[in-house]
N, C-alpha and C positions, 0 to 999 in steps of 0.2 A: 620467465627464465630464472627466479630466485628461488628459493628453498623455502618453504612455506611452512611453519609450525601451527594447528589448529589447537589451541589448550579449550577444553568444555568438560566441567563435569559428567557430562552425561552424554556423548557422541549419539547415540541412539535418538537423540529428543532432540536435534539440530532440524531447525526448521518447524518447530510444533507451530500451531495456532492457537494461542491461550485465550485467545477473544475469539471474535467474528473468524468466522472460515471460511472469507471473502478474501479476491484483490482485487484493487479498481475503486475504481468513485470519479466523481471528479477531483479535479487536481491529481488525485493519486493515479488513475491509469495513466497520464501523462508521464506521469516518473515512472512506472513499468514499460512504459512502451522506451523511454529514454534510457533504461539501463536496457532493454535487448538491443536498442538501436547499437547500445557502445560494447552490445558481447556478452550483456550480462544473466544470470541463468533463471530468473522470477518469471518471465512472460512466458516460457518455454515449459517450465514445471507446472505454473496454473492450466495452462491450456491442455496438459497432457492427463491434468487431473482433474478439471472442473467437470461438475455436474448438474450446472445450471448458469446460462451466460445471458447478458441482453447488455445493449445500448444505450445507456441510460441521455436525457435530456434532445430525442431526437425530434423534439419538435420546435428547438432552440438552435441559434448557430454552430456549426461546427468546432466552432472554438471549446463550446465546455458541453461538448455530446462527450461521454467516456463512457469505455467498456467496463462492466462489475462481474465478476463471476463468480461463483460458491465454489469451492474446494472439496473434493473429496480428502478431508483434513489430514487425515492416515497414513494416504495413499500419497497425498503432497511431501508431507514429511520424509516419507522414505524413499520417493525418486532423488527427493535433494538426497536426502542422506549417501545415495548409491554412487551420485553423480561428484559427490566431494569425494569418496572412496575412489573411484577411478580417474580422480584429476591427475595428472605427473606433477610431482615436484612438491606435493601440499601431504603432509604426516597428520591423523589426526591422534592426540594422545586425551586420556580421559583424566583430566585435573582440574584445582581448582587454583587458581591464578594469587596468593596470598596478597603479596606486593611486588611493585619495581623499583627499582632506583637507578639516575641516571650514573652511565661510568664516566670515569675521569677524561678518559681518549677520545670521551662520544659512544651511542650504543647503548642499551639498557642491559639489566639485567633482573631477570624475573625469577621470583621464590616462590613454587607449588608448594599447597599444604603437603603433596606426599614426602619433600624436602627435596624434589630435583630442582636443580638451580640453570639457566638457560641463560646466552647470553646472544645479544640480535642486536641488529644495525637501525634494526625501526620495528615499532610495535600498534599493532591498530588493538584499541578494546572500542568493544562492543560489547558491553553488558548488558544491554537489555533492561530490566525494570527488576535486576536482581542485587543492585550494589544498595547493601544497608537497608534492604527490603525487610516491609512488615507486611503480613497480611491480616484482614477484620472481615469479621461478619458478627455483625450483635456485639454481644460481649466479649467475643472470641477473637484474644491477637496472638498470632505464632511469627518467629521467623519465616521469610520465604521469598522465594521471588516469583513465582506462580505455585498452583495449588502442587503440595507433593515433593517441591524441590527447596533447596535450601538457598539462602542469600549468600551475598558474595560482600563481609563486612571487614577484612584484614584491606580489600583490596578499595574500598571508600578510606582506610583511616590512613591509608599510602597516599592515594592522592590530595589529602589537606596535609601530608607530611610536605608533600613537592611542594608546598602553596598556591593549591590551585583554590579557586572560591567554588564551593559545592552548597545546593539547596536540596529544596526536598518538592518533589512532584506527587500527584495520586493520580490513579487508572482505577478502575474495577472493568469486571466483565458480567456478564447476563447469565442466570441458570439456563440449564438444559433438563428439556421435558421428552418424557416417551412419546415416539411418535405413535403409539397404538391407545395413548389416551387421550390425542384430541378428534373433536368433533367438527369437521372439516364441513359440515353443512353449513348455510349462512355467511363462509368466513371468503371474501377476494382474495382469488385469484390471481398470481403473479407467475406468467407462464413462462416457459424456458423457449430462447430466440426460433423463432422458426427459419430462419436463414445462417451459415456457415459466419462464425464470427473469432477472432485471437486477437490477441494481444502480440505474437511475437511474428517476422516477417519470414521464419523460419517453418509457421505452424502450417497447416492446411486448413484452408475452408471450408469444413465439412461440421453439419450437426451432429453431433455426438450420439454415438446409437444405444445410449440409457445416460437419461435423463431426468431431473426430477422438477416439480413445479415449489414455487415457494408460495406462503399465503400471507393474508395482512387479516388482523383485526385491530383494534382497538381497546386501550384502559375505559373504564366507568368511573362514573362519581361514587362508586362502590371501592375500589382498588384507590380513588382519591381519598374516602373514607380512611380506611387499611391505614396508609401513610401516614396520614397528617396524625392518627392517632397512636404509633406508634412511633413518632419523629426523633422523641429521645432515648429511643434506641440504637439508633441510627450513629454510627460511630464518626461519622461525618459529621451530622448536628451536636452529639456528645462535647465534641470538641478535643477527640480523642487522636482523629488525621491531623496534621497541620501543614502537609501538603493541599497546592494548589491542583484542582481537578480540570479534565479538560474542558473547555467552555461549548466546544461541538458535540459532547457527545455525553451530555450530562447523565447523571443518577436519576432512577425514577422518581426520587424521595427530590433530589434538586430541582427535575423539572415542575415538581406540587410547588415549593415554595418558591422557585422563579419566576413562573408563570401563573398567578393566582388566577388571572382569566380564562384560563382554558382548562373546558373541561376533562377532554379526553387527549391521550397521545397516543401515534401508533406502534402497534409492534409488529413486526417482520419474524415470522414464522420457517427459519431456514435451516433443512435439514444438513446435518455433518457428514455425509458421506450415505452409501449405497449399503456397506454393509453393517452398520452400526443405528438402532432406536433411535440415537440422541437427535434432538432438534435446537437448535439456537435460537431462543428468543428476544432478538435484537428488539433495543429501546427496550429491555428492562434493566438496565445495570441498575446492581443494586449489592449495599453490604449488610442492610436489614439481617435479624435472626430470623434461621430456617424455618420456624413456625411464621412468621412474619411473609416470608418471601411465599408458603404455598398457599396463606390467603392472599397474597398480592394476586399472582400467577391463578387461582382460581376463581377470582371476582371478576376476568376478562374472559370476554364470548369464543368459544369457542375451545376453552381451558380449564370447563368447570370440574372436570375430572380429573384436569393434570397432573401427572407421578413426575415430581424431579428426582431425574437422577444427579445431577450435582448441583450444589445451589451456587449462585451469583457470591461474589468477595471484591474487593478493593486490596487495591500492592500499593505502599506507598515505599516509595525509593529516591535516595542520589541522582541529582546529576548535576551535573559540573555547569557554569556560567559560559555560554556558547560564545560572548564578547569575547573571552580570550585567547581564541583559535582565530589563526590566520584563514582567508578563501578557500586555500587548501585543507582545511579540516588538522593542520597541524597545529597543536599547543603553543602558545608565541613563548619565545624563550625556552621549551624543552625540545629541541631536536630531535626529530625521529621519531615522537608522540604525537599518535594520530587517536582520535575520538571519531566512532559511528553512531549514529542509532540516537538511544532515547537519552543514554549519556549526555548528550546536547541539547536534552531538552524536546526531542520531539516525541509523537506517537502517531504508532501504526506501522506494519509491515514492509508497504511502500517506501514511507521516509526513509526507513532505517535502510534499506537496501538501497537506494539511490546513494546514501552518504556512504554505505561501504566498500561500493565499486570507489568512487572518489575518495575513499583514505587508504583503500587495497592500492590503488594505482598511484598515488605519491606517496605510499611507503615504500613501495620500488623505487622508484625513482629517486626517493632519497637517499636509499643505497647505493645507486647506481651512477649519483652525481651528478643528477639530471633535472633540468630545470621542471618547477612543479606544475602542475595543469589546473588552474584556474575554468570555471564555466561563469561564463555573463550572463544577467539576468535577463538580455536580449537574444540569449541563446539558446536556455535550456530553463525546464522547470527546478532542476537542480542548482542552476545558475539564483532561480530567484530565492530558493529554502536555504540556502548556505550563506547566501547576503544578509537575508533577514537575520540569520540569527545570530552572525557574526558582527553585524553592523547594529543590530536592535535590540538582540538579546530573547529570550521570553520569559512571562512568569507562569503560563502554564504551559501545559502540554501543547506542542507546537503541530498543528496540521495543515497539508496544503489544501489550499482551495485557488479554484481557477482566478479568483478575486484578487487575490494577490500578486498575482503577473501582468503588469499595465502592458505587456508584450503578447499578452494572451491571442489574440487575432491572430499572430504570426507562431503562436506555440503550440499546434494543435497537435492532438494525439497520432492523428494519420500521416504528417511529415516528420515524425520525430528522427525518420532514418534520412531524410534531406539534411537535416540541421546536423547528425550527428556521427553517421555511420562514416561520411571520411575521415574525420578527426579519430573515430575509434582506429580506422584501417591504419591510420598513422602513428597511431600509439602503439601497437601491436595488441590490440584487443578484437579483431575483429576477423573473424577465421575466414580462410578461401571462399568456402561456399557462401555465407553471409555475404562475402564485397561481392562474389558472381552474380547473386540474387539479386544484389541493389541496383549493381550498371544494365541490367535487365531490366530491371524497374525503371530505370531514371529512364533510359530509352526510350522505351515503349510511350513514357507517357510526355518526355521531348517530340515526339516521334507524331503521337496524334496533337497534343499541342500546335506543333507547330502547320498538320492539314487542314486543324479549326482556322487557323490565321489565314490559311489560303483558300479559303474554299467561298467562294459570294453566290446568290444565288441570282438565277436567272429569275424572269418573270413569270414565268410557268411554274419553277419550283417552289418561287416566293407563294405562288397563289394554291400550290400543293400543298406544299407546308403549313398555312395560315387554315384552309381546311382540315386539317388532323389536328392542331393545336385549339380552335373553333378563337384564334387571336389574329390583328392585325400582324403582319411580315411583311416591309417597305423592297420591293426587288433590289437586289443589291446589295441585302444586307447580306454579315459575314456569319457565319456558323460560328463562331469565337464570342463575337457578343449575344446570340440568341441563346448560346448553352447557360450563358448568365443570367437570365430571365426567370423567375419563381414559376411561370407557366413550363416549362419545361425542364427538361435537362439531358445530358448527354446518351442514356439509355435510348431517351424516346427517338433523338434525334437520328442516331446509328440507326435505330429501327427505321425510322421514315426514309433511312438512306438507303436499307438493303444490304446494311453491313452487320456483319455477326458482332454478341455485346463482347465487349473488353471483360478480358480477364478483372476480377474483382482487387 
């Protein structure tokens, strides 16, 4: 119901993917499936655009099986972009946010480099990895906050104006190689799900009818060679970042010298979309010089031929001390100032969009004079990223893992709309058809739930049963405790019973 001003330099580049052209992982598909659960538009856009999906960890408990999918990156960028253009109530204008200061009365007001002056009841930033951004590769430092774009430094030297305590972080991302110069013989195979998979309770269950495969190889002690002899070029070892990097998702030049045991590392060979060469190859980040990166890139199997077309860089950027925001993602002491994203210290797509439904929705509400919404860490994956960093702080880049939610058994990706979907409908985040779909859902499976509780077998069935299972079945038992059994499970059972499978 509020009026919604978008300020971006560049309207057009809203939603790009400057790294990996994934979403999901573990930890992180739980926070995508938790913002569709509360209304929010990630698990909706990946599914409408991925081009390669699977299940990852499904030979492990339910708790940290998560969905990953590859983006058609393009094509992701511009349904958001369409989808923010036809939202009611949200303007987007093409600026660059200089600074804010707070007003006397309450309410900020904000100064664009073009010199419009704006004035609002509450303000979310989300800058991204563009405040006071430098970019390196080799020798090479420019302004930037990814490749191409410029940084955002009026609006870092505002917020230590407020007193807020600001540090420095480092990211980099991986080159991209033509997909018509590798040699795909030799190299594993990472195939696209052969069964109907989403992330959003909205999507359909259907394989995607073009699809692509991803592949895996492997570094050599050849590409180990490469590194270690060109280490002090490395603007990282130089001493030239003095941002902290992320500890998950290190440099290929980091993982040589962190791991001195280990020979090889893998890389993930993942192409960016359907109508475009470029291929991503993940676990190479790297800020190395260009002649550096394509003997990296060309001393691994599979790559000996490699054409980059963009090479791998590091962003080192701003962000502000996440200890001094309230649960709510509001700034203690500045009312109305909400922080999303990498601002706080975290990395990756995921995070930053779970924190911005949560600073979108108590910037409302702080307008509106309404108490703010808190998530427990017994409640939600968002519950446990926003404690953490408000309560702990970080010093590097903050990412989730299932590791860090001692609630994890009870936060699985597949009930994130039990845990969460009423509280959205209560908020007003959760549209008609969403809440129809859920009380559907919850039915159906209150509905068979509650026939496994009643259903016991007789002696005849027990000794039917126990022959299709080739397992002992004591007469009497109830169909509620045998669906719990690793010998079986509820498909087989409905079969043995004569009843068609449950909708998925």
């Amino acid at each position: 119901g509020c009026r919604v001003l978008l300020i971006t330099p560049n309207p057009s580049h809203v939603a790009r993917l400057p790294c990996n052209p994934s979403i999901g992982g573990p930890g992180k598909a739980h926070l995508v499936r938790e913002v569709d659960a509360l209304g929010g538009e990630m698990a909706r856009a990946i599914d409408a655009t991925q081009i390669h999906i699977r299940n990852l960890n499904t030979g492990k408990g339910p708790a940290v099986q998560a969905l990953r999918a590859q983006a058609d990156s393009l094509v992701y960028s511009a349904r958001l972009a369409t989808v923010l253009s036809a939202q009611p109530g949200l303007e987007i204008l093409a600026d660059l946010v200089e600074s804010l200061e707070l007003l006397e009365g309450g309410g900020w007001c904000l100064i664009c480099r073009s010199g419009r002056v704006f004035q609002t009841g509450a303000c979310v930033l989300a800058t991204g990895t563009f405040l006071g951004a430098t970019l390196f590769m080799g020798p090479l430092s420019l302004p930037g906050g990814r490749s191409g774009e410029p940084p955002a430094n009026g609006l870092s030297r505002s917020l230590r104006a407020l007193g807020l305590r600001v540090g420095r972080l480092k990211t980099g991302t991986c080159p991209r190689i033509h997909r018509d110069s590798i040699d795909y013989r030799g190299l594993d195979i990472l195939p696209n799900s052969r069964e109907g998979l989403a992330f959003s309770d909205l999507s359909a269950l259907q394989v995607p009818l073009r699809s692509v495969d991803c592949h895996l190889t492997r570094t050599t002690s050849e590409t180990r060679a490469v590194v270690l002899d060109n280490l002090d070029r490395s603007p990282l070892f130089a001493g030239r970042i003095s941002g902290t990097g992320p500890r998950y998702c290190p440099s290929l030049e980091d993982k040589f010298v962190r791991f001195p045991d280990r020979e090889t590392h893998l890389v993930f060979l993942e192409p960016e979309g359907l109508q475009t060469s470029e291929v991503y190859l993940q676990g190479v980040s790297t800020s190395m010089p260009l002649e550096v990166q394509e003997a990296m890139v060309r001393s691994i199997p599979g790559l000996r031929r490699a054409r980059l077309l963009r090479p791998g860089y590091a962003v080192e950027y701003d962000f502000v001390d996440p200890t001094q925001l309230e649960r709510t993602l509001q700034v203690r002491g500045l009312p109305g100032l909400f922080l999303a994203g990498q601002i706080n210290g975290t990395s990756g797509y995921e995070e930053a969009a779970a924190q911005g439904l949560l600073a979108g929705l108590n910037a409302v509400h702080h307008v509106g004079g309404v108490d703010l919404v808190l998530l427990e860490r017994d409640q939600a994956y968002l519950g446990v990223l926003v404690d953490d960093l408000v309560c702990r702080g970080t010093r590097e880049p903050y990412r989730m893992h299932t590791s860090r939610a001692e609630y994890r058994l009870l936060l699985r990706q597949e009930n994130a709309d039990e845990r969460l979907t009423p509280l959205g409908r209560k908020l007003g985040l959760v549209c008609a058809e969403r809440w129809r779909l859920f009380q559907e859902r919850t039915l159906a499976c209150e509905r068979e739930v509650q026939r496994l509780l009643g259903r016991r077998l007789g002696e005849a069935e027990a000794e039917s049963l126990a022959f299709r299972l080739k397992a002992v079945v004591p007469p009497g038992s109830l169909l509620a405790d045998l669906v719990r059994r690793p010998d079986t499970s509820l498909a087989v059972l409905r079969e043995w019973e004569g009843l068609p499978p449950l909708d998925p």
